[in-house]
C-alpha positions as CSV (number, residue, x, y, z in Angstrom):
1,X,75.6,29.2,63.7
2,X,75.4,26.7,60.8
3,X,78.2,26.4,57.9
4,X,76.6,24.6,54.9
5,X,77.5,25.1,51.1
6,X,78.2,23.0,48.3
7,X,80.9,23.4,45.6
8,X,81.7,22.6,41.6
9,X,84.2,20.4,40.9
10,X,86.2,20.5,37.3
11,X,84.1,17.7,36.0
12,X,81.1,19.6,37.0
13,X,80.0,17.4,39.6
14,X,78.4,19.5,42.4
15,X,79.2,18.6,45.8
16,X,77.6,19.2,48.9
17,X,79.7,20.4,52.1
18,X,78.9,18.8,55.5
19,X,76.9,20.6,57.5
20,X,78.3,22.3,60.5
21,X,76.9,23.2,63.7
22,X,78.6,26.2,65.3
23,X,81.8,25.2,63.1
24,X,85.2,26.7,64.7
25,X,87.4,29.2,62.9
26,X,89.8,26.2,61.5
27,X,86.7,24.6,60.0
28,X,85.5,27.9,58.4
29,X,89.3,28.4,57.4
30,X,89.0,24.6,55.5
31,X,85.7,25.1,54.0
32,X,86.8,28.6,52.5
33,X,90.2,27.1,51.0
34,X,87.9,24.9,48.6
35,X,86.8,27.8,46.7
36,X,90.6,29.5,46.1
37,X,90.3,26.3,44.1
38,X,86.9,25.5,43.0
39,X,83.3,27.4,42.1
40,X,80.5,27.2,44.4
41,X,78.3,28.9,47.7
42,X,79.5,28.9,51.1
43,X,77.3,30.4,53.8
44,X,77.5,31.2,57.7
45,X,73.8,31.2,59.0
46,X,72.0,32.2,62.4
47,X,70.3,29.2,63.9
48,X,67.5,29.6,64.3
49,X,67.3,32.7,61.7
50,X,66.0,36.1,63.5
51,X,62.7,37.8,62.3
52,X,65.0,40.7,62.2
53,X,68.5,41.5,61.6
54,X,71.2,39.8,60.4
55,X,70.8,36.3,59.6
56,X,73.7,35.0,57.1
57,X,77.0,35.8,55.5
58,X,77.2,34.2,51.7
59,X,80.2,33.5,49.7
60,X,79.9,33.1,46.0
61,X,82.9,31.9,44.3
62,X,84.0,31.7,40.7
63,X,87.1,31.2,39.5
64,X,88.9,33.0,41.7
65,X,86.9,35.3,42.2
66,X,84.9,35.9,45.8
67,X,81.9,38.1,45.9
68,X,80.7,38.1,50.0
69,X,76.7,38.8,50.5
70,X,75.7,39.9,54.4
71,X,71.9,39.5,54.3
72,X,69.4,40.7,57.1
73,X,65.3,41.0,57.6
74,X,64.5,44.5,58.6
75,X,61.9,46.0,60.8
76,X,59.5,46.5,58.2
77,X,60.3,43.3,56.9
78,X,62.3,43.7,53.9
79,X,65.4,42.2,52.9
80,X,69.0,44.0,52.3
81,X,72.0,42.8,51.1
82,X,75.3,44.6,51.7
83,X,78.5,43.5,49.4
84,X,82.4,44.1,50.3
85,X,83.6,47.1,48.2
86,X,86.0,47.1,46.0
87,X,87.4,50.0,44.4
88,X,90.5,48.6,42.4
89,X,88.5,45.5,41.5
90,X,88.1,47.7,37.8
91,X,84.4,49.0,36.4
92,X,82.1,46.3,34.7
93,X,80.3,43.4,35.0
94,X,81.9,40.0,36.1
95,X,80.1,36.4,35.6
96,X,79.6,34.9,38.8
97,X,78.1,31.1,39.0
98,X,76.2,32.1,36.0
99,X,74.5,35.9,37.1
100,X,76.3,39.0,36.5
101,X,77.3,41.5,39.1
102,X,79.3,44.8,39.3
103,X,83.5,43.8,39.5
104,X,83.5,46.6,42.7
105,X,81.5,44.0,44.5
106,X,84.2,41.0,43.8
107,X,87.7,40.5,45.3
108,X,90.8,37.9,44.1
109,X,91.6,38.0,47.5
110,X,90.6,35.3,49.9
111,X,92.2,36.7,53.3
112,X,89.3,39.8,53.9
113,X,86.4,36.7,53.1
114,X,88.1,34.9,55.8
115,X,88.5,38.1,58.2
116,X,84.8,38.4,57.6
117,X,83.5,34.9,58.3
118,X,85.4,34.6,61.7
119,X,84.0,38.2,62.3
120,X,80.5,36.7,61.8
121,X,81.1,33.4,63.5
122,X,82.2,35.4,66.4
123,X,79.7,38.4,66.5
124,X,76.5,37.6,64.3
125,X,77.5,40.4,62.2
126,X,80.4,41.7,60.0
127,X,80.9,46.0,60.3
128,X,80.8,47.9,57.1
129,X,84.5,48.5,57.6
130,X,85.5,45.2,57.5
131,X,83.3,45.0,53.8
132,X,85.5,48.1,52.5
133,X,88.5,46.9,50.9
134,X,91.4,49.3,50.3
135,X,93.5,50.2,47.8
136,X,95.7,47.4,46.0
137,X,93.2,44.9,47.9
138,X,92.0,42.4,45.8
139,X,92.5,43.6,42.3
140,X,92.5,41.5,39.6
């Protein structure tokens, strides 16, 4: 596994994170408290990436906001994406590092991002449970 990301300070200045090789839960833990803070992309990546299957889990954080992308090649080739659901996150569109993307796919809440990185760290994947958040979870 590889950690690698970089982050947007208040100035603007865009940092790069350190690099880490098969980083332990406490340095996933530190590398997600940036973005409570600060806007940028944090990502948990197979090394070497598979042909197929999953290969990373992606944070995108704005503001306070967290939107969590689980990528993977399929058989055929293709990519999918799944995104944590969010059902009290409210309907609409939300401004993420610049793109738009449905609020249902966002959270406030940093602790289910965290669940899901040590999930991935430890497994190579992240179960569609864990991407379903419940009610009162994460709402703005």
């Amino acid at each position: 596994m590889k950690l690698a990301g970089f982050y947007v300070s208040s100035d603007a200045a865009r940092t790069q994170l350190p690099v880490r090789n098969d980083p332990s839960n406490e340095e996933i833990d530190a590398a997600l408290q940036l973005f409570s803070a600060m806007s940028g992309i944090v990502s948990l990546s197979e090394d070497p990436v598979p042909e197929v299957g999953v290969y990373e889990l992606a944070l995108y954080a704005d503001s306070g906001n967290f939107m969590l992308m689980l990528s993977r090649y399929t058989d055929d080739g293709d990519h999918e994406v799944d995104t944590i659901t969010n059902p009290t996150a409210g309907e609409g569109e939300i401004e993420i590092l610049g793109d738009l993307y449905q609020r249902c796919m966002t959270t406030r809440d940093i602790e289910p991002v965290r669940m899901c990185f040590h999930e991935f760290a430890s497994t190579g994947n992240v179960q569609s449970a864990s991407l379903k958040l419940h009610e009162g979870a994460g709402s703005p």
